[in-house]
Structures are given as C-alpha cells and as structure tokens.
N, C-alpha and C positions, 0 to 999 in steps of 0.2 A: 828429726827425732823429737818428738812430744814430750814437754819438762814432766817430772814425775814429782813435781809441786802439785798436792791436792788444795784448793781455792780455802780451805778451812786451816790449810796450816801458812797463809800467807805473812811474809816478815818485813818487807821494804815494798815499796810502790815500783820501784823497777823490777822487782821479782815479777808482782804481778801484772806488768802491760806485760811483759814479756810471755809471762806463762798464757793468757788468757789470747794472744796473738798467736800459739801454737795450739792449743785449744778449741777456738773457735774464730779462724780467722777472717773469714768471711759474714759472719754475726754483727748485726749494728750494735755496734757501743754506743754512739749520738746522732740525737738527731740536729740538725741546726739549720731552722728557716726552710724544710724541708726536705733538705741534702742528708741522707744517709754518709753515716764513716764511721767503716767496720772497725773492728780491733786489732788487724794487721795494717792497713791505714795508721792507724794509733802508734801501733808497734815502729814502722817505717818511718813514721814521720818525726815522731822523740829521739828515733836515734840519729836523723839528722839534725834534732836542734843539737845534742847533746855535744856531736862533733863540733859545731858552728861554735857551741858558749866555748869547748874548748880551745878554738884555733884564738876566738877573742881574750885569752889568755884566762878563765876562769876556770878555779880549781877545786876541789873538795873543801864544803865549808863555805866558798864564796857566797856573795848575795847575787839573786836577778831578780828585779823585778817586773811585774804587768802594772799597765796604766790602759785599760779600757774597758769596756763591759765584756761581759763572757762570751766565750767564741769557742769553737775544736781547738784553734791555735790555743787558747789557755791550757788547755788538757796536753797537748804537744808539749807545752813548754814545762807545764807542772811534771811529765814522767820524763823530760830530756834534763831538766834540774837533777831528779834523782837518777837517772842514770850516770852521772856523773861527782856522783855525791854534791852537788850546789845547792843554795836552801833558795825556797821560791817564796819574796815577798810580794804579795797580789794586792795591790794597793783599793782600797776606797775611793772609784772615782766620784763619790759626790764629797769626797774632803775641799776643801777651801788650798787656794794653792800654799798659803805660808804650811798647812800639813803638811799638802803633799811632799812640800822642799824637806823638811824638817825629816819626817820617815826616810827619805829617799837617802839624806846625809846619816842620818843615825845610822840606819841598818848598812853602811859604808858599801852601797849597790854598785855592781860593777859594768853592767849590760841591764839595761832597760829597754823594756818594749812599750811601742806607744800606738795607742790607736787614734786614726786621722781626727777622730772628735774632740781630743788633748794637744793637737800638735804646737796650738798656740798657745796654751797653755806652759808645755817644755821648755818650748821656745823662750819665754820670757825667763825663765829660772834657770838656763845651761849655764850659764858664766858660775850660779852660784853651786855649781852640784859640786860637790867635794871628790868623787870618786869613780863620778861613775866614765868609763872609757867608750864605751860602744852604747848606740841607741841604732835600734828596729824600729821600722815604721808595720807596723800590725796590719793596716791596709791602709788606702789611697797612696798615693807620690808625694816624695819629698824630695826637694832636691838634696839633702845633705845626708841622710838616714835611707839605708839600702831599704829595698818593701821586701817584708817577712818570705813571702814566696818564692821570691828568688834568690835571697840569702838561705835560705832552707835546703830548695832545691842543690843548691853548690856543694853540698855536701854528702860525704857516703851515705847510705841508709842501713852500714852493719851496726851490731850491737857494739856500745863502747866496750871495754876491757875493764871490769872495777870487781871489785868484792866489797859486797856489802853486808851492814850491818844494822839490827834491828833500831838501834840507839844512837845513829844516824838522827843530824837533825835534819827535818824536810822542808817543814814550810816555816817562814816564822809570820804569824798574824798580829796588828798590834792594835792593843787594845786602850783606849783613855786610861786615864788614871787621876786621882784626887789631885794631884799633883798638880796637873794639866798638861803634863806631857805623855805622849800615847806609848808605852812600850813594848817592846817587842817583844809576843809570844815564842819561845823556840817548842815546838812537835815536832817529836820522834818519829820513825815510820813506823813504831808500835803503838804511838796515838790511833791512829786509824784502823786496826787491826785486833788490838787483846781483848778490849772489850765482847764486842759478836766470836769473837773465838771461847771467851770463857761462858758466855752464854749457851754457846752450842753444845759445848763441852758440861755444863749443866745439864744439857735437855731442855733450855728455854727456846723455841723458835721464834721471839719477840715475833717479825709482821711475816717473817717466811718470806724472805726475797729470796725471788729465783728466776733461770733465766728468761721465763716468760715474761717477766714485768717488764712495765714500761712506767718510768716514773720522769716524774714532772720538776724537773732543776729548778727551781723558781727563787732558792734563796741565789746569792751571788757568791764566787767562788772564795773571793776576798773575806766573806761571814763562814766560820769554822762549821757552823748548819748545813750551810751548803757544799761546803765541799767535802765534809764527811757523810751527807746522805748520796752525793755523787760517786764517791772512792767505795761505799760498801753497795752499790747496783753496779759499777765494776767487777768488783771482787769477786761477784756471781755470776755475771754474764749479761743480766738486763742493761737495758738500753736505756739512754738518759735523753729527755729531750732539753734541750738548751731554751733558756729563755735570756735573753740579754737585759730587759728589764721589763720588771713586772706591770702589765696592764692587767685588767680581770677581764676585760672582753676578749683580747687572746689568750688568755691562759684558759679560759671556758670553752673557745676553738683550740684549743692545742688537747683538751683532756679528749673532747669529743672525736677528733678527726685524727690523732693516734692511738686511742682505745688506751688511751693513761688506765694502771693500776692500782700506781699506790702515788702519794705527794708528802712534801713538808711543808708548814705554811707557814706565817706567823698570824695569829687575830686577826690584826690590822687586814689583810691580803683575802684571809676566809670573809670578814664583812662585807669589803669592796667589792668581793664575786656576786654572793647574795643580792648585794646594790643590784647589781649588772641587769637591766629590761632583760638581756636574754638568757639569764639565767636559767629561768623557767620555761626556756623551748631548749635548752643544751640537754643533748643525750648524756648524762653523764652514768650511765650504768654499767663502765667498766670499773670505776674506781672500785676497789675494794679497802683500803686503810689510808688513812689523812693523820699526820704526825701534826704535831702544832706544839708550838712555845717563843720562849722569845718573852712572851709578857704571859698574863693569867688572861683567861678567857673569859669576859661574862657571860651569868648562866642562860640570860634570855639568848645570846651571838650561837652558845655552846646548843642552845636547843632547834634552832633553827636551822643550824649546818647541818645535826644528826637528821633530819629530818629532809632535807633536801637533799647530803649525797647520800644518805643509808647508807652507810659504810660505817667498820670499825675507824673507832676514834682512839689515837695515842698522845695523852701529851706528856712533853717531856722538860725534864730542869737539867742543868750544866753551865760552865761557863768555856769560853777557849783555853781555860788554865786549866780545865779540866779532860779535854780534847773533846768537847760538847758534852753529848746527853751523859748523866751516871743515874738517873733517876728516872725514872715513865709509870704514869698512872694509865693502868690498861685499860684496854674499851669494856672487860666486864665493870669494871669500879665507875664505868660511864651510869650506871643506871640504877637503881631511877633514877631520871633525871632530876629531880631535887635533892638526892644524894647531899648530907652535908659532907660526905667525901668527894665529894668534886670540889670543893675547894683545898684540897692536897696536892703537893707536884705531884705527889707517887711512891713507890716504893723502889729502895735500888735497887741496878741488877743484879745477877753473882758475879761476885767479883771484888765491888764495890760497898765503900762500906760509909756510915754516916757518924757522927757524932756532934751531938749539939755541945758546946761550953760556955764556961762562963768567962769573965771579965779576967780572972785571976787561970782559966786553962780548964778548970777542973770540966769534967763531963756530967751535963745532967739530966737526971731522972726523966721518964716520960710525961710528956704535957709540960714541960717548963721551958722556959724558952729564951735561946742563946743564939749565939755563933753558927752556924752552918759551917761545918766545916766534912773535905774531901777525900778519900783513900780512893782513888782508881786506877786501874791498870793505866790508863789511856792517859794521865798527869802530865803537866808540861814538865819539862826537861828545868826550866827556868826562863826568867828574864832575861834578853840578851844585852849585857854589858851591863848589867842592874845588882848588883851583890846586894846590895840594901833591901831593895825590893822583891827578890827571890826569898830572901831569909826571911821577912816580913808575914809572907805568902805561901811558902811552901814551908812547911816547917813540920819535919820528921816525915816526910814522904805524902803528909796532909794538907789538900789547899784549903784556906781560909777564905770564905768566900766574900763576907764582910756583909750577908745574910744573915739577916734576924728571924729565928721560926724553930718550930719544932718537932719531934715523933711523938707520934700516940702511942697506943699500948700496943698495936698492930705490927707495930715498923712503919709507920706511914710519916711523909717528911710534909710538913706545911710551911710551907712562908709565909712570912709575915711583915717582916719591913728590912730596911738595910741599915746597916752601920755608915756607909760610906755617900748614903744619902744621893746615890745613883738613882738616873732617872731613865726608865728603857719607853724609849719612844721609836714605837712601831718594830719591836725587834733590835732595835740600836740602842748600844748601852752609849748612855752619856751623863760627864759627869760638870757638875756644877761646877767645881773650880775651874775649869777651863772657859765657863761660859762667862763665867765673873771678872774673871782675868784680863779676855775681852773687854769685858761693855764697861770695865774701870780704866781702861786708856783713853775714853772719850775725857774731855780735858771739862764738862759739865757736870761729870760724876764723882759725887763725893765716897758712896760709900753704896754695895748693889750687893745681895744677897738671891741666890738664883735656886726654886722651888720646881717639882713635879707634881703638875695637879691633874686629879683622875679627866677622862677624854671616853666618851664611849667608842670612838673609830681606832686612836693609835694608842690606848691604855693609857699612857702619859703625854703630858703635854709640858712644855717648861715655860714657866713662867718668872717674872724678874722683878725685885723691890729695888725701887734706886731711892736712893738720897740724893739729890741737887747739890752743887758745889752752892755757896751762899753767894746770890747775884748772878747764879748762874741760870739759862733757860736752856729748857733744850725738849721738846716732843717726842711722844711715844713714835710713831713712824722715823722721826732722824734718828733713835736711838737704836729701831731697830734695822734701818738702812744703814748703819755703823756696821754692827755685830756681821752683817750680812757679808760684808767686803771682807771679813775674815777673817770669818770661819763658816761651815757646809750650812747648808740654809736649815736645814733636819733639827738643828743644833740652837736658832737664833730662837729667841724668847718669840712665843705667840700673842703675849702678851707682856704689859710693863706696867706696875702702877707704884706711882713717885707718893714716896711717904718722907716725913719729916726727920724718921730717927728707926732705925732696925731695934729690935727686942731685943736683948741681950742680958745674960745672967750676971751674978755680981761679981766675975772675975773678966767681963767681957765679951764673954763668947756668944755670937750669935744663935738665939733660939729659933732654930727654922721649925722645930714641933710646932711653935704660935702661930707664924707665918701657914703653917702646912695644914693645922687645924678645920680652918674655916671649910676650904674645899676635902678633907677628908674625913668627917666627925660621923658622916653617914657609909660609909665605906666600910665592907666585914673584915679589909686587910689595908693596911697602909705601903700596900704596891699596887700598881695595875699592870 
C-alpha cells in the first residue's frame, strides 16, 4: 500500500525515503561513478543500517558519525540515522586530525564510519576518542573494523518501528567559531523541508525541481549546501549524481554524459570549470538553472558563466544556523548584466523574513546599515551543548549572522562586511581566531593577527601578520609548515608578512580595518 504522504507535505527524512521508495521504487535516486541506486535500494538499505546502529546500542538522540567523501553509503547512513531518531554528524574530511578528534569527542559519537582513505588517520586517535564504541570500515579491509557491506548486509531490511517528529534533531553540522572552537549545528527534520513547502504554498516555484532533473551533487554532504540541495531533489524524485570530490574536468563530464539540469556551485568551482581546455567542446545544453554562493561572484566570473552555460542563474545567501539559503537573488535581477543589483544577495523568500540592527538592537531604516540578522522556518534548533552561544545567536527565534549590510527601498538584502571578521575561502567559512591560535604556539611568535584579503579564484584568501618573539627567527614557509601539521591546509595562511608591532587602538585592541585596508580600498564590498 502506497503512503498517502504527498512529497509537498514532507516532515522527517524517514518519512520521506520511505514514502518516495513506495512511490517510485524502481526510479534512480543516485548516480555514483556510474552505478545507478534507485529509491527502494535507498529504502532497503537505511533500514539495514538503522537496525545495525541499533543492535550497536544507539538510541534516539545519539550521535554517528561519517569520516569519508561522499558515497550511497552516506545517504544509507543519513536516512538509517533518521529512522531511528539518531543525529548524523558528517565530518569535514579535509579538517586536520587534532579537529577531527575534537568534533568526534564533543559531539560524544557513538558509531563511526570510516573510509579506507582515513584509516590511518582513526587509527592514530582510537585510544583518545572518549565515546565512541563501534567503528565501520566504509570500504577496503580492516582487520579490526567489520567492512560496511557486510555489517549491513547482517541485518533485516524492514522499516524500524519509531514515530516521528518534525522537531527531531537530524543532522548536527559544525561550524568554526570566533572562539576557535567549531560547534555543533543541531537541524531539525523541518530544516530541510518548511522553507520550499512555504514557497509552494506561496505560489513561488523558485528552480521547479521535478522528477525529471538530474542534478549535480557537487558540494559535500558534510557543507549544509550540499546536503540540502541533495535532500530537496529527493523530496521530488530527481536523481542526484554524486561527486566525491570536486574536479572541473569531471564534473564537465558528469554534466555532459548524464544530461545534468540544474547544479549548486560555489564561484570558486564555476571559474575552475570555465579554466577547464574542455570546457568549450563540453555539451553542456542540458543545464537549465546553476544556484551559486558560498562567497559573492565577480561581475566579469558572473558574465562569463551566463554566457557559457545559458542557463538561468540563482544565487543565494544563508548560513547552517539558518538551514542554508533564506535569501536568492533570481536570474531575472541577473540582467543587465551591469545591473548595480547584482551586487545584492537577494530578496527573501516567503516565509522568511530580514531585519538589519543596530549596535544597541534597534531596527533600521532602509539603506543603513547594520546587523544582518534571521527569522526562518528552516532555523537551527541551537548549539549543541553551547547555552552561551545559542542565546548569543538565536535570540527570539532570530539568527544573528554577524553580517554587516543592508535593504534598499525594494526589500533587497546587500552585504557588506562582517562583524566577526570571517573569512569565506572558496565556500568555507573560516575564522581567524582559530588560525591565530595556531601559528601563536610556535614558540617564535610573539604576537599574529590573521586577515582575508580579496583573491580572484577562491574570493578570499588568508593571510597572517606575525610579530617575532625578540631574538627570535623563524621563515615564512616554517611558519607555514607549522600551521600546516595542524590544522586543514584550506585554513593555513597563503601568505605571512612579519612586522614589528600590530596597529592597535588606545585601549589595545587590534585594528585589522588598517591591516585589511591596503588589499581592499579598491573593493565595492569588504567581502569576497
């Protein structure tokens, strides 16, 4: 019997593998390295994991996490989590291992999955993990870790037995912080879901996904982009093709040779296509919509891709505390293309609502410019295990994005700079305390102050002021083969230049506007 769930009133992610595996069970859901697996595959195989996490003793609420690049197995493992109410944390494998450790103990992980490209990696951190009882090997042999396929296999393939609820936490993402400790996002299964439900419910059809699409997975499941542009071409039936990590010359073969429709990109990813010799022999005239964000587009990058894929163009602003997008500047405001509205994120959706403030809370007028701050269906739940930090951040059902910018007369939201002096390199938010934190345990550094200076390829780039301990020596390259050992390479300064004394105001505080100056005085926004 066929669930009498229609795909537009979806509430939990195991609602919908379930409904959509009765629905269309024979239909591909992913593609992976060319192996089709439909949506009863999908269905069959979560409810094996779901049975497995539970014989390993995991219960509504627990943590599991993934440690590999993207696979089917992620998507197994993300709806056999929610089938059993357990929250999926999808780790960053380009983090540096002292992260990896760190997330793996915070989020108190009970079952970890590991892919053979991390095993030595695990291996060197098991003594310290605090919690976690059971580890999967995701592929290759281990001798100590059962392989994913046949721990899988050992298990029923019915549906668990749970009742679910929309307010269910699912996945927890975790994000840096000023701090320099990353913390954990908790999403609802209503993150993924109220948004494109109050849009339809509007009358908005944003890109019209349906189940003809064929869309291009290209962010990683672990970045909240990707795995909500994944979760909503489920939720309709198109097909997702997997990419484990992004190249531009396969992903130029992957659009051509499965007639891709629609993609999400960041800048960074649309340039390096463009780069690609074969770009210009690539069929690419199935694409019909290309989403993008992550960072701001430049307008020469932005003219060049409308012109190569001809396709409608979306970009969109959000953060993971917000369950991704709440904002998208549509492909009519693409045009003309010297539009000074192309430097806007967009306008929100329904639903969603914006408000700039000031220093002291108050809301202000249009064209002045404050606070960025959130009202969306899709809002995180909170920090987990963070009270300070959730109250800091969500405050009266509003995220605080720490977004400097404002609306015009239109309802249109521009960014402008940040508060928290985040620096998003290539779609990666990263923040300077953590990179500071770092490269001030070398036993030469007296005193390091860590900058985002514009980059035409990954929008930002980070750069580092050090001060020398006195008598001390120490080279740009050791300073940055330090950083390197850890923390993610993504992360280490691309540059270093050693000064005598940081600027600083008359109560001490470091002035990075001086430092940040030089490289952005020619710049229309003090973000990339």
């Amino acid at each position: 019997m066929k669930s009498s769930i229609n795909s537009s009133e979806f509430q939990t992610l195991a609602e919908m593998c379930s409904h959509q595996a009765q629905a269309r069970p024979n239909a591909v859901a992913f593609l992976a390295n060319n192996h089709p697996h439909t949506f009863l595959q999908l269905e069959l195989g979560s409810n094996q994991v779901g049975h497995g996490l539970t014989e390993a003793g995991v219960k509504s609420g627990s943590r599991v996490a993934i440690f590999g690049k993207d696979s089917v197995a992620h998507y197994e493992i993300l709806f056999g989590c929610a089938k059993i109410k357990a929250v999926l944390v999808d780790l960053n494998w380009r983090l540096a291992p002292p992260e990896i450790l760190y997330i793996l103990n915070d989020a108190e992980t009970e079952v970890l999955f590991v892919a053979q490209a991390f095993f030595p990696l695990v291996e060197a951190m098991v003594s310290q993990l605090t919690s976690v009882r059971t580890i999967v090997a995701l592929d290759g042999e281990h001798p100590d870790w059962p392989a994913y396929e046949d721990w899988k296999a050992a298990r029923p393939d019915a549906q668990p037995s749970c009742e679910y609820c929309p307010d269910d936490v699912a996945v927890q993402m975790y994000s840096s912080g000023t701090t320099g400790r990353p913390k954990g996002v908790q999403l609802a299964n209503y993150s993924f879901f109220r948004l494109m439900q109050g849009m339809r419910a509007a009358g908005d059809p944003w890109m019209e996904l349906n189940p003809a699409d064929t869309l291009l997975l290209s962010l990683p499941q672990f970045h909240i982009g990707g795995l909500w542009w994944a979760i909503q071409g489920y939720a309709v039936g198109a097909t997702g093709v997997i990419v484990d990590t992004f190249v531009a010359w396969q992903a130029l073969q992957l659009i051509e040779g499965h007639k891709v429709t629609k993609a999400v990109l960041v800048p960074a990813m649309i340039q390096l296509m463009l780069e690609e010799p074969s770009c210009a022999q690539t069929d690419l005239s199935s694409i019909k919509g290309i989403v993008y964000g992550g960072s701001p587009i430049s307008p020469p990058l932005l003219r060049k891709a409308m012109e190569t894929f001809g396709c409608d163009f979306f970009q969109i602003y959000g953060l993971t505390e917000t369950g991704n997008t709440a904002v998208c500047l549509r492909p009519a405001d693409h045009f003309p293309i010297d539009s000074p509205r192309l430097k806007a994120a967009g306008k929100p959706y329904a639903g969603v609502e914006i408000k700039i403030i000031d220093g002291q809370g108050r809301i202000l007028p249009p064209m002045r410019s404050g606070e960025i701050c959130i009202k969306s269906p899709s809002n995180m739940l909170g920090y987990w295990k963070n009270e300070s930090a959730t109250a800091q951040t969500l405050v009266g059902g509003w995220v605080h994005t720490g977004d400097v910018g404002y609306k015009d007369q239109d309802g249109y939201v521009y960014v402008c700079d940040r508060i928290k002096d985040m620096i998003i390199y290539a779609g990666e938010n990263l923040f300077p305390a953590e990179i500071e934190a770092v490269l001030s345990e070398h036993e030469a550094v007296a005193e390091v102050a860590v900058i985002g200076i514009p980059d035409e390829k990954w929008g930002e780039v980070v750069k580092a002021f050090v001060v020398p301990r006195q008598g001390g020596e120490i080279k740009q390259r050791e300073l940055i083969d330090f950083a390197r050992s850890r923390i993610a390479d993504f992360k280490v300064p691309k540059s270093i230049t050693f000064v005598d004394a940081l600027p600083r105001n008359p109560s001490g505080k470091v002035l990075k506007r001086v430092l940040r100056a030089p490289f952005w005085q020619d710049q229309d926004r003090q973000v990339s």
